[in-house]
LOTI-482634 format. One line per 10 residues: number of its first residue (from 1); their letters; for each residue x, y, z of N, C-alpha, C, O. Coordinates in steps of 0.001 Angstrom, whole numbers, plus 500000, padded with zeros to 6 digits. Layout:
BEGIN
NUM	A	X Y Z X Y Z X Y Z X Y Z ~ ... .
This chain:
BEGIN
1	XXXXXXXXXX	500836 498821 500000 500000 500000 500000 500881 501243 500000 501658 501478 500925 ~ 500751 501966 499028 501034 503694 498923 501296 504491 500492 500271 504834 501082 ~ 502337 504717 501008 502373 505718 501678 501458 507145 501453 501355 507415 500256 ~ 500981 507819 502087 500045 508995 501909 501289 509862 501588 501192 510629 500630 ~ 502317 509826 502208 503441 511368 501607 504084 510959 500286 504465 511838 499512 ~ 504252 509405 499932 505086 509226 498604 503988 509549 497417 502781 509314 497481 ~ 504506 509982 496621 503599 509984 495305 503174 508799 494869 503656 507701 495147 ~ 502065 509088 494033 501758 507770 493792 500910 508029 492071 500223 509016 491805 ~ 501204 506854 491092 500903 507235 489560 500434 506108 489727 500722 505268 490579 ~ 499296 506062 488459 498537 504699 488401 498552 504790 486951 497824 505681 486514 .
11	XXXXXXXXXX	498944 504366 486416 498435 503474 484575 499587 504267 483453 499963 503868 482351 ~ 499986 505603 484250 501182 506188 483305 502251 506702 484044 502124 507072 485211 ~ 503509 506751 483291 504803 507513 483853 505346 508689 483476 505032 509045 482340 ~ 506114 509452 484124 506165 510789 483334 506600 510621 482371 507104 509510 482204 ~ 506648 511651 481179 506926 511588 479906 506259 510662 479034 506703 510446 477906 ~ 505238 510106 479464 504662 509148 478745 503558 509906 478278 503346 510741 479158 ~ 502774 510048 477391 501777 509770 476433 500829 509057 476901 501081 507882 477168 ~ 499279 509667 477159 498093 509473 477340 497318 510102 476671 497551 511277 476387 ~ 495794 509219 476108 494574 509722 476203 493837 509715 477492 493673 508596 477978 ~ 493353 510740 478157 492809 510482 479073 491648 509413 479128 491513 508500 479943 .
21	XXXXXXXXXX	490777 509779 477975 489577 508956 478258 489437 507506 477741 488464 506778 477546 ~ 490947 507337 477573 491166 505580 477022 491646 505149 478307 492018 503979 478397 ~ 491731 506307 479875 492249 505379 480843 491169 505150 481814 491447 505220 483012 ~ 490010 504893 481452 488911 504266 482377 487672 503941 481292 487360 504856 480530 ~ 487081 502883 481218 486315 502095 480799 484966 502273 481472 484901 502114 482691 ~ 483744 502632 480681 482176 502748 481109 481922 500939 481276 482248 499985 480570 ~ 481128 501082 482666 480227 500254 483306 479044 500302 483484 478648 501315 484061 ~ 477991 499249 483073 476264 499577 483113 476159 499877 484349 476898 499206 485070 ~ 475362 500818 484995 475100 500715 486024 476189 501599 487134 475923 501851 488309 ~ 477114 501872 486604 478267 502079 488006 478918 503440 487296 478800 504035 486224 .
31	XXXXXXXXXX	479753 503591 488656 480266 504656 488316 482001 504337 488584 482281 503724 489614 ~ 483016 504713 487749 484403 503409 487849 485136 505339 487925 484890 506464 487492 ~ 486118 504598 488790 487189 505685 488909 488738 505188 489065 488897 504247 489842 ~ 490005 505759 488358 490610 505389 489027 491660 506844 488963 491649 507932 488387 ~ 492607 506041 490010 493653 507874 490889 494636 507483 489940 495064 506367 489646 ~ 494934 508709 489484 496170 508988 488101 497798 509520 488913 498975 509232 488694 ~ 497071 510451 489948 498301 511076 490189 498118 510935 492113 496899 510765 492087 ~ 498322 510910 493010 497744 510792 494365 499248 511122 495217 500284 510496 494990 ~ 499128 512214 496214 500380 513035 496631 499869 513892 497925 498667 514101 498090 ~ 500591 514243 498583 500285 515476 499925 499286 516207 499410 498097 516171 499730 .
41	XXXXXXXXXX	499739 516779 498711 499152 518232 498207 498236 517800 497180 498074 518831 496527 ~ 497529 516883 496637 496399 516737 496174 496234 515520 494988 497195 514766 494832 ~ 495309 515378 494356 494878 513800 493648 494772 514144 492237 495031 515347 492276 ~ 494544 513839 490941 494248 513633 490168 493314 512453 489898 493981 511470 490222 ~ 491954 511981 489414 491376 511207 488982 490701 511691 488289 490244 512834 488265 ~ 490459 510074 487061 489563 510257 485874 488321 509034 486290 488526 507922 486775 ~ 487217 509557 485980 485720 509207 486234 484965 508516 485215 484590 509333 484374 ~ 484637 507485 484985 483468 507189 483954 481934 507273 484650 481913 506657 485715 ~ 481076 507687 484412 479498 507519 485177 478962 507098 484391 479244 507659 483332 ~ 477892 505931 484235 476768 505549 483638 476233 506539 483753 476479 507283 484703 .
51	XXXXXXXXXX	475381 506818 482850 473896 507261 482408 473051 507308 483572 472383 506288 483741 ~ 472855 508555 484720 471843 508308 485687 472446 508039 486595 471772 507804 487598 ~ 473693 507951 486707 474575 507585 488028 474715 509011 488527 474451 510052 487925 ~ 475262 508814 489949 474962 510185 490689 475830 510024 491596 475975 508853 491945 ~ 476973 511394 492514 477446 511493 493686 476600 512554 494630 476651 513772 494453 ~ 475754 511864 495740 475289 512786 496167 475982 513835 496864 477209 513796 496953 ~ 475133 515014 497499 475674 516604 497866 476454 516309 498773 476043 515459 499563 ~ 477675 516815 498973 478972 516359 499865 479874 518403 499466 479694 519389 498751 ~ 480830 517867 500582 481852 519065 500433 482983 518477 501322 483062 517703 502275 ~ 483814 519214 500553 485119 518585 500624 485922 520100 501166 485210 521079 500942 .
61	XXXXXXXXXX	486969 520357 501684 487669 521521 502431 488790 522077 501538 489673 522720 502106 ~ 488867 521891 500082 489875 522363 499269 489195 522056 497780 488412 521165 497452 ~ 489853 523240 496926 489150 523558 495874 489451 522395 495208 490434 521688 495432 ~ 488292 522137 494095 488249 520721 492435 488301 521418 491626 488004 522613 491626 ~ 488778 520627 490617 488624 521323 489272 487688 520095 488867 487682 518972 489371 ~ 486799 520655 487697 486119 519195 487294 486548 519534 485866 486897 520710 485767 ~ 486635 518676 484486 486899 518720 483721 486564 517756 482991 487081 516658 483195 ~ 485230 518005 481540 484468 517103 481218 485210 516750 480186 485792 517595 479506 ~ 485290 515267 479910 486346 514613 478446 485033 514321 477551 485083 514832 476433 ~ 484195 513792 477769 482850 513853 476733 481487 513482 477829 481565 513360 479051 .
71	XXXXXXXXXX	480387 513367 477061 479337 513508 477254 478669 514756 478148 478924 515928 477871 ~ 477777 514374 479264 477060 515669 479418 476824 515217 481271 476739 514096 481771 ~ 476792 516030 481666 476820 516088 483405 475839 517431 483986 475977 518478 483353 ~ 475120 517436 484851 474878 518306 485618 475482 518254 487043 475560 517175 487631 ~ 475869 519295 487548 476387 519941 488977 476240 520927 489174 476435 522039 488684 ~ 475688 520281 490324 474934 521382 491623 476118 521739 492551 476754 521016 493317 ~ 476275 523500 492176 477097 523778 493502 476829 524833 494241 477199 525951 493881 ~ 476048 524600 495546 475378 525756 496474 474098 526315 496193 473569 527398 496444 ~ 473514 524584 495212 471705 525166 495109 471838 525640 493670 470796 525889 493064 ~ 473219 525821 492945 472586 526541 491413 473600 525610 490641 474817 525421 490664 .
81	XXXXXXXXXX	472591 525153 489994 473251 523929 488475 473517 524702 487508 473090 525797 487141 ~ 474368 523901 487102 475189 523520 486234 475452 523045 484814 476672 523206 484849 ~ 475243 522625 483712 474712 521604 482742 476537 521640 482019 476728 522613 481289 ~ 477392 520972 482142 478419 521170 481039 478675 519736 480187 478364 518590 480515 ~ 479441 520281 478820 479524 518853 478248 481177 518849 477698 482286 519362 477851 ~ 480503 517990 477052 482456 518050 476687 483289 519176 476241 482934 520007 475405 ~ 484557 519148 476924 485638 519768 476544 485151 520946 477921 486028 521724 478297 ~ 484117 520993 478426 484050 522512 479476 484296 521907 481018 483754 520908 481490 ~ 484802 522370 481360 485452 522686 482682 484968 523137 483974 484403 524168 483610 ~ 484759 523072 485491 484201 524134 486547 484727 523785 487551 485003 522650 487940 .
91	XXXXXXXXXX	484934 525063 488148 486023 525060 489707 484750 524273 490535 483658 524497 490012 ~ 484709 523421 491696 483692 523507 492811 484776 524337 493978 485977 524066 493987 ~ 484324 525110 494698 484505 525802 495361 484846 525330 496443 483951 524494 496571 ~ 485701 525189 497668 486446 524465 499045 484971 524934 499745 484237 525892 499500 ~ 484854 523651 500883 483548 524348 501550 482027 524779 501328 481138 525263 502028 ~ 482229 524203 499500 480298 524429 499141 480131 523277 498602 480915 522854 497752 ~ 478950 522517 499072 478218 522022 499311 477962 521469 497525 477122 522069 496854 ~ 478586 520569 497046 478053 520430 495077 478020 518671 495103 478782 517952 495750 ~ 476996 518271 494275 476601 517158 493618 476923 517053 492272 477319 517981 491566 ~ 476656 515325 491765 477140 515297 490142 476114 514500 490146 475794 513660 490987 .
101	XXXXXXXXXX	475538 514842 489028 474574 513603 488125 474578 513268 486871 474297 514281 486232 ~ 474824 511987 485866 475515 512081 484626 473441 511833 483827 472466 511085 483905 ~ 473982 513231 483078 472691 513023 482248 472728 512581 481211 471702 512543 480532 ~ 474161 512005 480650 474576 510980 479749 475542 510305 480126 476197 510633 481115 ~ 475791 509297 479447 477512 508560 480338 478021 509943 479879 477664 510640 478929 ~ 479209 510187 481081 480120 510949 480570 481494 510474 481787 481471 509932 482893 ~ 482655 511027 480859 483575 510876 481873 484270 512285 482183 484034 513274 481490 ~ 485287 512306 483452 485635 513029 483946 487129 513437 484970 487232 513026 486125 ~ 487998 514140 484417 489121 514404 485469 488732 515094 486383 487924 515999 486177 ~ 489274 514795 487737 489066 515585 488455 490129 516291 489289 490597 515438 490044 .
111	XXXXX	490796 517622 489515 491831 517590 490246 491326 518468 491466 490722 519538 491532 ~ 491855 517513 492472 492110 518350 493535 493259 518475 494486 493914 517552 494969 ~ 493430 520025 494717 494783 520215 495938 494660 520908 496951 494063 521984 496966 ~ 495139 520447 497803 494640 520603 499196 495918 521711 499612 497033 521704 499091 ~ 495529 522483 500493 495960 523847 500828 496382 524013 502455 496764 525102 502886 .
């Protein structure tokens, strides 16, 4: 198991060459994630969601970036949605309160760093 202070890479090495959205595979029903980059100071992961899959309203204490690779997502952050699709991007804010619901499969990077 990964120490929490050592870095930690999952599926690529530096200088290597990726598609992002060839590194996680859609599941009926589920929602599949896996951690790309995982370190002190914050995570990288890419997201696949079924169609109708959902993370309910949660908050986390340091800013996300979300970053859509295709399809279409709504997020709720602090009561006012969201609708983005591929290629668009949105900060969630440290401390507010945001949900995801995939209103198509879509997948997703997510970075966050902790402060």
């Amino acid at each position: 198991m990964q120490s929490e202070d050592k870095p930690h890479r999952s599926g690529f090495s530096g200088g290597e060459i990726a598609t992002p959205s060839d590194l996680v595979k859609y599941q009926d029903g589920s929602i599949v994630s896996r951690v790309l980059v995982k370190n002190p100071n914050g995570t990288v992961t890419i997201f696949a969601f079924d169609e109708g899959q959902a993370l309910s309203e949660h908050m986390v204490p340091y800013d996300a970036l979300v970053h859509v690779l295709e399809g279409e997502v709504e997020i709720t952050i602090d009561g006012t949605t969201h609708h983005l699709h591929s290629c668009e991007m949105i900060l969630l804010p440290a401390s507010q309160p945001h949900a995801v619901n995939a209103l198509k499969r879509f997948k997703m990077i997510l970075t966050m760093i902790r402060c």
